[in-house]
C-alpha positions as CSV (number, residue, x, y, z in Angstrom):
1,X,-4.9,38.7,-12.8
2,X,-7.6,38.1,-10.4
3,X,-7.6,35.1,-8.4
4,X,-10.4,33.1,-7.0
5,X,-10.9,30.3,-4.6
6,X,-13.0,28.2,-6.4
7,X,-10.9,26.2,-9.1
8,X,-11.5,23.5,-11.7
9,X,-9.5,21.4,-9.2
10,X,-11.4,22.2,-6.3
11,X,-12.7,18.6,-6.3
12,X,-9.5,16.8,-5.9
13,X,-8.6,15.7,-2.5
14,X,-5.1,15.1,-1.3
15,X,-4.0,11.5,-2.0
16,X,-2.7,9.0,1.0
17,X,0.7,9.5,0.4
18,X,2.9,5.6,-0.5
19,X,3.8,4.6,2.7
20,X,7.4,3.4,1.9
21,X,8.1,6.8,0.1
22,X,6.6,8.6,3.2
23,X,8.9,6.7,5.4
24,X,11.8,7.1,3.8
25,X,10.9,10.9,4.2
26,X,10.9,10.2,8.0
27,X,14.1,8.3,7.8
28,X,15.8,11.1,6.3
29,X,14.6,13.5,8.7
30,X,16.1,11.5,11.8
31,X,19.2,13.5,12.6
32,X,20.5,10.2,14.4
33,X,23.8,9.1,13.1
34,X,22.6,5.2,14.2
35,X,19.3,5.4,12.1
36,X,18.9,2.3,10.8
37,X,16.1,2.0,7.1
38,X,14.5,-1.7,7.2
39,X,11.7,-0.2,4.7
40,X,13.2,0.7,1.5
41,X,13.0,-2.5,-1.1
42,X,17.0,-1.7,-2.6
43,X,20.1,-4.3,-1.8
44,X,22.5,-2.5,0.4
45,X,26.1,-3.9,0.5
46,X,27.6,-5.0,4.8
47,X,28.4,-1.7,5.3
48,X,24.9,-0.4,4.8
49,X,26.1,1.3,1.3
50,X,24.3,1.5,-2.3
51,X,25.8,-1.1,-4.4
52,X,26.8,-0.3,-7.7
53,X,27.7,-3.7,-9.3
54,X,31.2,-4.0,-10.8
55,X,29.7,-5.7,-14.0
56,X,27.3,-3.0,-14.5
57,X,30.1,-0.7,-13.7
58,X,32.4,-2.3,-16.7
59,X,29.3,-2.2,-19.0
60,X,28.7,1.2,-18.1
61,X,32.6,2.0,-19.4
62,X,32.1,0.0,-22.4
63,X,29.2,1.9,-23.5
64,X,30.6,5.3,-22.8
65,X,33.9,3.9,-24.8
66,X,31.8,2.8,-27.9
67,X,29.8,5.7,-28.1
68,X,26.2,4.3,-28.0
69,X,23.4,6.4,-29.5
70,X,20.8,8.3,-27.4
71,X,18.0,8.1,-30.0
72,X,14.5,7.3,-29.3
73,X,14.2,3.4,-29.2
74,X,11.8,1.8,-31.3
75,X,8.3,1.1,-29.4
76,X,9.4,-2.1,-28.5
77,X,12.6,-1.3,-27.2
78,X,16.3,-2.3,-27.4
79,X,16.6,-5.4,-29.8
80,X,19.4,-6.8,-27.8
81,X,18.3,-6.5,-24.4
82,X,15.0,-8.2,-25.6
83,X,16.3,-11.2,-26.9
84,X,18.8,-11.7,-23.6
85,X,16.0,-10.7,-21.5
86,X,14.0,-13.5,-22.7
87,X,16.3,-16.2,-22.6
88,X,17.7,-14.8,-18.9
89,X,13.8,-15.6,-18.4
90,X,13.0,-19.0,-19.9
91,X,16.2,-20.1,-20.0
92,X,18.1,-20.7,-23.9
93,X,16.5,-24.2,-24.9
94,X,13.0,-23.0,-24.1
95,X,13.3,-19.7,-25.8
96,X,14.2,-21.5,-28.9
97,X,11.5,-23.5,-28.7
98,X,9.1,-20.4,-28.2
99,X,10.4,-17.5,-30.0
100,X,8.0,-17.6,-32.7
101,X,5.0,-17.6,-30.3
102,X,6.1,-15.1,-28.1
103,X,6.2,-11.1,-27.3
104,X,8.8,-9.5,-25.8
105,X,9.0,-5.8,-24.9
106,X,11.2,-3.3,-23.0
107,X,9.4,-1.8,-20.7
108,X,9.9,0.7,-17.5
109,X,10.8,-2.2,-15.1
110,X,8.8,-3.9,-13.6
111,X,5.8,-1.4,-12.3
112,X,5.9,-0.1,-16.5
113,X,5.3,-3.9,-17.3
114,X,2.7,-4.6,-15.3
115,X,0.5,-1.8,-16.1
116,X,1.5,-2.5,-20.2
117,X,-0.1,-5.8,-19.6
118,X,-3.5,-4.5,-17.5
119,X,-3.8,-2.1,-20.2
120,X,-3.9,-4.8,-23.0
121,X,-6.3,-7.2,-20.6
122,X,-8.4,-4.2,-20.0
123,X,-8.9,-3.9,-23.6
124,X,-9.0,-7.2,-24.9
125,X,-10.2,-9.2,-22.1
126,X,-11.9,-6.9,-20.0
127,X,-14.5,-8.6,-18.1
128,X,-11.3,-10.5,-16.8
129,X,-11.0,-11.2,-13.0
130,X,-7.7,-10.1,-12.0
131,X,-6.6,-12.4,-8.9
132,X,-3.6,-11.3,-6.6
133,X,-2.4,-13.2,-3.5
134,X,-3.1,-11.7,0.1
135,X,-0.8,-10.0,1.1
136,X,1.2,-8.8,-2.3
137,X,3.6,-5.9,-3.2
138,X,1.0,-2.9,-2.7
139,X,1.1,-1.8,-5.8
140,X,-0.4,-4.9,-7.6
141,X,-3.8,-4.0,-6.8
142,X,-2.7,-0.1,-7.2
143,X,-2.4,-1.3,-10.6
144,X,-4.9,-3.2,-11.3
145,X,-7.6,-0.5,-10.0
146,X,-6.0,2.1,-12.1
147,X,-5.8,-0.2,-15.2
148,X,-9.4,-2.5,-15.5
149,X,-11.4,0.2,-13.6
150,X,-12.3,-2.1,-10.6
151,X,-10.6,-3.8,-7.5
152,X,-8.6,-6.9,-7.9
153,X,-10.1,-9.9,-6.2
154,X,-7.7,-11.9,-4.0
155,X,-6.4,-15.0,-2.5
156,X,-5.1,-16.9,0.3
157,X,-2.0,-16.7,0.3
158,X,-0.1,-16.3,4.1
159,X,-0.9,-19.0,6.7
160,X,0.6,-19.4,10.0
161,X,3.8,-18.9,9.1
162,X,4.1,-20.6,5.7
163,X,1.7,-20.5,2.8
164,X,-1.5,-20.9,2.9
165,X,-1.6,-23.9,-0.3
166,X,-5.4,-25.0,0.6
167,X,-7.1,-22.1,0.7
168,X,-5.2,-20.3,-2.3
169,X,-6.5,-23.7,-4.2
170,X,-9.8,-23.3,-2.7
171,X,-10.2,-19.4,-3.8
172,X,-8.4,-20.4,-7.3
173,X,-11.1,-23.3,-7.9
174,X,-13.7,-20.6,-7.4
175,X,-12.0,-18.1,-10.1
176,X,-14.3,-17.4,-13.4
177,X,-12.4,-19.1,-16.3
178,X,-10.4,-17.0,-18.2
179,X,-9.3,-14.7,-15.0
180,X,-5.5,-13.3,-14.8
181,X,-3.7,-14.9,-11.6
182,X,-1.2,-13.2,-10.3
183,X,1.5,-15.1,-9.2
184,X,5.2,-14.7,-7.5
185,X,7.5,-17.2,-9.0
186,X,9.8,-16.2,-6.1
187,X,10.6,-14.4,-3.4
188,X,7.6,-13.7,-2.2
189,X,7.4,-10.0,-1.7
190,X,6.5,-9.2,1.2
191,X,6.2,-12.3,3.1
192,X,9.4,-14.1,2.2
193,X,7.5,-16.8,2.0
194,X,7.4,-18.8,-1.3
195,X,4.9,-21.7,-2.5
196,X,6.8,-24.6,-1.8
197,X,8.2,-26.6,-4.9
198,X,6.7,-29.5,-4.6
199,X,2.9,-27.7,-4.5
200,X,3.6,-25.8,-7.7
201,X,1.8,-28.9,-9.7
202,X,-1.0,-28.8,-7.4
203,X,-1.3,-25.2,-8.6
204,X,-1.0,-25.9,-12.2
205,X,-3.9,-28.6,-12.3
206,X,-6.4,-25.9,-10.8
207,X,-5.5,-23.3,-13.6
208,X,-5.5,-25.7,-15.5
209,X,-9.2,-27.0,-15.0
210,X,-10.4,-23.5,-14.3
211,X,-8.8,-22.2,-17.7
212,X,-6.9,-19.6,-15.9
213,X,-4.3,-17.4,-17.2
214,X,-1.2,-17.0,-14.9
215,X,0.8,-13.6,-15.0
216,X,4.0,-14.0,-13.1
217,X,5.6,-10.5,-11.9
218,X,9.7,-11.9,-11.8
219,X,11.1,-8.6,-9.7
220,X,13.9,-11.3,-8.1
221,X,15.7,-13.5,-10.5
222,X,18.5,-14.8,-9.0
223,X,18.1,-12.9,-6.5
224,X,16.3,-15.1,-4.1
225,X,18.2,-18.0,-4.5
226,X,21.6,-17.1,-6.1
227,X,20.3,-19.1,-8.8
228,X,19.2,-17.7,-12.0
229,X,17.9,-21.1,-13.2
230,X,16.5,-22.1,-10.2
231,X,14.6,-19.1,-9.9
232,X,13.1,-19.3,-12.8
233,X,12.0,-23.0,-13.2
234,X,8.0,-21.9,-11.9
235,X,7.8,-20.3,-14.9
236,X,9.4,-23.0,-17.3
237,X,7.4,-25.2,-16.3
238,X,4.1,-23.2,-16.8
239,X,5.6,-22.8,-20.4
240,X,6.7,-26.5,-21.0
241,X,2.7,-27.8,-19.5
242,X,1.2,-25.5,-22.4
243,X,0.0,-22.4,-20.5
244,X,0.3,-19.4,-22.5
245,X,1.4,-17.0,-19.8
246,X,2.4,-12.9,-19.4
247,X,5.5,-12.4,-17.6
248,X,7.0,-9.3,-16.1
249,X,11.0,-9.0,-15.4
250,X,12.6,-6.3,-13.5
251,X,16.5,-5.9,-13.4
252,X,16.1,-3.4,-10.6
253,X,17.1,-5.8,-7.6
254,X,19.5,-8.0,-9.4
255,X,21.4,-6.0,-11.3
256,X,20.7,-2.7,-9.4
257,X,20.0,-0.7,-11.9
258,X,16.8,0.9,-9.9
259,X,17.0,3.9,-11.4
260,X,16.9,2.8,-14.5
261,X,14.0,1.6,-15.1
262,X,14.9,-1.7,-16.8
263,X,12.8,-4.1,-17.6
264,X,10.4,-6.5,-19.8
265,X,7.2,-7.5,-20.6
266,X,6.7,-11.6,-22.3
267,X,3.7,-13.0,-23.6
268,X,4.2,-16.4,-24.9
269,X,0.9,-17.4,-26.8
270,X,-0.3,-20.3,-28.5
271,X,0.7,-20.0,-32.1
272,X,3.2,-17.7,-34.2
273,X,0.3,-15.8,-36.0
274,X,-1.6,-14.7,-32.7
275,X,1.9,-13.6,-31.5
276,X,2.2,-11.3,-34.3
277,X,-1.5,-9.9,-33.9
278,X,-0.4,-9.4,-30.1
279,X,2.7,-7.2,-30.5
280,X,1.1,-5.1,-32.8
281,X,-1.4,-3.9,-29.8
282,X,1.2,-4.3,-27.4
283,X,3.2,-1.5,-29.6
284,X,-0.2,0.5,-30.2
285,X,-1.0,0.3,-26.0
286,X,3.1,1.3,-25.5
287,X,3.0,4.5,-28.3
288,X,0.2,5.8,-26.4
289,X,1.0,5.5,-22.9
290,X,4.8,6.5,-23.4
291,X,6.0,5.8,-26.7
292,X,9.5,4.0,-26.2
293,X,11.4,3.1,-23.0
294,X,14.9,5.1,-21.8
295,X,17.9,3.4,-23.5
296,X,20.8,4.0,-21.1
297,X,19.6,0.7,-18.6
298,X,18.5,-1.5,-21.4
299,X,22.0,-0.9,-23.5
300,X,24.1,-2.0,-19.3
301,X,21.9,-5.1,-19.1
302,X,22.3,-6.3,-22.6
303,X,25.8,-5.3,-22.4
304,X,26.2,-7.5,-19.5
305,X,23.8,-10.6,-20.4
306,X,25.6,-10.5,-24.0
307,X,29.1,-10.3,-23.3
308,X,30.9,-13.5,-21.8
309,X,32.7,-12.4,-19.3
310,X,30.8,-9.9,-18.1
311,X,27.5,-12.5,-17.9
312,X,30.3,-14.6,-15.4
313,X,31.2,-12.0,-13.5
314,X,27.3,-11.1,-12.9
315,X,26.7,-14.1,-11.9
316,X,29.3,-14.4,-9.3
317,X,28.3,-11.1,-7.8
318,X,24.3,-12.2,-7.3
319,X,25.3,-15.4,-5.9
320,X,27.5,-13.4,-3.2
321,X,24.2,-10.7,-3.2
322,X,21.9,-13.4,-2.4
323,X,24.5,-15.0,0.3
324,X,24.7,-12.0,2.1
325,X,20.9,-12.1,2.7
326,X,20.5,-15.1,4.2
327,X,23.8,-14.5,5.9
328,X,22.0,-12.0,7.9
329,X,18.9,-14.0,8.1
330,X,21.2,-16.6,10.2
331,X,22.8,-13.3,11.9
332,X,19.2,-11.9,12.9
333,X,17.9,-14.9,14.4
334,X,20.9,-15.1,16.8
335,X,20.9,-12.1,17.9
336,X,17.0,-12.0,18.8
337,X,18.4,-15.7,20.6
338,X,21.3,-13.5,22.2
339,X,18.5,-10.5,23.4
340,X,16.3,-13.5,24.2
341,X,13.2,-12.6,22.1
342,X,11.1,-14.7,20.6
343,X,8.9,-13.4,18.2
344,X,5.6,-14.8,17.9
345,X,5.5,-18.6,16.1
346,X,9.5,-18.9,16.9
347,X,12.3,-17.5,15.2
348,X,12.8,-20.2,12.7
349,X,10.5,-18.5,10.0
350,X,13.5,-15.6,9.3
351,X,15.4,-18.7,7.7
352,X,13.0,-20.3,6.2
353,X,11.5,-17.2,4.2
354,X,13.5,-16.1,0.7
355,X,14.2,-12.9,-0.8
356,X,14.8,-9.3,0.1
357,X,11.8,-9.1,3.3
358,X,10.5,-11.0,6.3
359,X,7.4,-10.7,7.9
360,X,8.8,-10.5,11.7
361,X,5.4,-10.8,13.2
362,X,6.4,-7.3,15.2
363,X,3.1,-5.9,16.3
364,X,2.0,-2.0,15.0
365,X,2.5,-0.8,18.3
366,X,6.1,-2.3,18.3
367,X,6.8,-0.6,14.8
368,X,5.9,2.6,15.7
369,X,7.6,2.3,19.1
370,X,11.0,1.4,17.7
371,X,10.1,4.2,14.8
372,X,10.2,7.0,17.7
373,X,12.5,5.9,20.2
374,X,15.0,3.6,18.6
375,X,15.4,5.7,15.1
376,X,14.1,2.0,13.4
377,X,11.9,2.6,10.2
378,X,10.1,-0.5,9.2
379,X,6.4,-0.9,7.7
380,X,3.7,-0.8,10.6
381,X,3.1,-4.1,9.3
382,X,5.9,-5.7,10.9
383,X,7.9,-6.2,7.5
384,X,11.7,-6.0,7.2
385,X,14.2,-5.2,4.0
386,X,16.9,-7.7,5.4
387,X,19.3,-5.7,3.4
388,X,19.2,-3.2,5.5
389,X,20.6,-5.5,8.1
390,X,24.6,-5.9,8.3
391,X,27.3,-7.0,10.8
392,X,27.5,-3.7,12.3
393,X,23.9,-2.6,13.3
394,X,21.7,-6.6,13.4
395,X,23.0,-6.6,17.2
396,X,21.4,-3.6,17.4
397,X,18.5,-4.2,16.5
398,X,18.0,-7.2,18.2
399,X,18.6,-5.2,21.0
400,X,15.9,-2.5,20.5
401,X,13.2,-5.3,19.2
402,X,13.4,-6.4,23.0
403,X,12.8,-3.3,24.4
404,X,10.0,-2.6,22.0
405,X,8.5,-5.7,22.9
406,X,9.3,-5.0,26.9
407,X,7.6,-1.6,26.3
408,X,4.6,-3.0,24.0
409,X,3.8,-6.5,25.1
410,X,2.1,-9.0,22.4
């Protein structure tokens, strides 16, 4: 067969490759045994190894004992993990109260959820504004630009060294009503940085007045705080003031189940009979995009959220997830003390940010520096997975930050 040089294809140019995923790649070219990974967004126990939780582990066992089927789910998923997933969510008083009026899906974690959702606002709503704060996960506005066809606006979300509350209000007054914001209900990712609680009304009254719909992507649930409840209560509170709200809930971080691809979409709406009308498109949108969701990480989560004892023990291994975190938060900041560096603003933001990351305020320069010479893979944008940080190796890199910033001045 004859081949030519001009294709169908010829018009495609190469993508930018993810730039996590690209440097992981680097990180697992680096022969050097003391290699240390600050990019990659997965918990990693204190001796820098994956973390397979001994609840999931138990659930796993249980389902291989009882034999669970591999058929195809329905659209909507695993009944079971639906139900537990909601009330994880909005907690088991409110989910009574709401059950009739709202949607709940399986989807492919959180990333399948999200782009569920922008393909039913595309169709239903689609001269909707979609909002998201600046900065935000990168694959938000990904998304969102695959999904409605156009960019995502933004805003203000990052200050100096907190968040920014005025001018996200200011941007948020200006929204069109009826726009989808995007918000983190913790764990800010990437900042760390989370809207303080006590601000979360003033953010309320402006959707509120606007008419704006908030969307609240949930990738952390007890995760930041060791508190399930806790970590929810931004949502429950949107509920409880009358918003009808999308939700999308990930059990990738805190049950590690990653691979998996766990996860759920809600959509509490106003009354029972809209409800209905919007599950039936949620299923159509779902059958055409990927028909039903894998079973194997929905059956370990239900299997943990629904049996006693396994819910307990769950519990008690977040908590001790989420301790180790700020554990090394504590850790980090002395070392950079010990190395004496002081990173632009003080070192006092470390502790006060929340969740998996920290902005460091490490310049490009810096990055790349320790990147090349100090085997250190971290974004270019100064953020740090602090589970990639453990008693053995957060001297270390204390260490190296000063000579990066010796070698590549602020």
């Amino acid at each position: 067969m004859e081949h030519h040089n001009e294709t169908m294809f010829s018009n495609i140019s190469v993508a930018p490759p993810d730039k996590i995923l690209k440097l992981n790649g680097f990180f697992k070219a680096d022969p050097n045994p003391d290699k240390i990974n600050l990019g990659v967004g997965a918990y990693r126990d204190a001796n820098g190894k994956n973390y397979l939780l001994p609840s999931v582990r138990r659930a796993e066992q249980m389902i291989y004992d009882q034999q669970f089927p591999k058929e195809y789910l329905p659209i909507d998923g695993y009944a079971p993990f639906n139900e537990a997933a909601a009330r994880l969510i909005f907690g088991k008083e409110l989910h009574n109260e709401i059950k009739e009026r709202t949607v709940t899906v399986q989807e492919l974690s959180g990333t399948g959820s999200l782009r569920v959702a922008f393909e039913f606002i595309h169709t239903f709503f689609p001269d909707a504004e979609v909002y998201i704060p600046s900065p935000t996960w990168a694959n938000h506005a990904a998304i969102v630009k695959k999904t409605t066809l156009r960019a995502a606006r933004t805003y203000r979300y990052l200050g100096n060294r907190a968040v920014d509350t005025e001018g996200m209000l200011e941007d948020l007054r200006a929204a069109p009503a009826g726009s989808i914001i995007l918000l983190h209900p913790c764990a800010h990712n990437p900042t760390g940085y989370d809207i303080p609680d006590d601000q979360w009304g003033r953010v309320f009254d402006v959707l509120e007045q606007g008419k704006l719909i908030p969307y609240f992507d949930s990738a952390y649930q007890g995760y930041a705080s060791g508190d399930l409840d806790r970590d929810a209560h931004v949502i429950r509170d949107a509920v409880k003031r009358g918003f009808e709200v999308f939700v999308s809930q990930s059990f990738a971080k805190n049950m590690g189940l990653y691979a998996e691809r766990a996860g759920a979409l809600h959509i509490v709406c106003g009354v029972p009979q809209v409800a209905e009308a919007v599950r039936t498109q949620i299923k159509s949108t779902i059958r055409a995009m990927h028909s039903s969701s894998p079973c194997h990480g929905a059956y370990l989560a239900a299997t943990v959220l629904n049996t006693p004892e396994l819910r307990a023990q769950w519990e008690v291994e977040l908590k001790a997830m989420a301790a180790r975190i700020q554990e090394m938060r504590q850790a980090l900041v002395d070392a950079l003390e010990k190395h004496g560096v002081v990173l632009p603003g003080g070192n006092d933001h470390i502790t006060r940010q929340v969740g998996m990351f920290s902005f460091t305020g490490l310049t490009p320069d810096q990055v790349l520096y320790l990147r090349d010479n100090c085997s250190i893979y971290m974004l270019e944008n100064g953020r740090i997975s602090m589970a990639g940080l453990n008693p053995s190796n957060v001297d270390r890199f204390a260490g190296f930050v000063a000579e990066a910033i010796k070698a590549k001045p602020f």
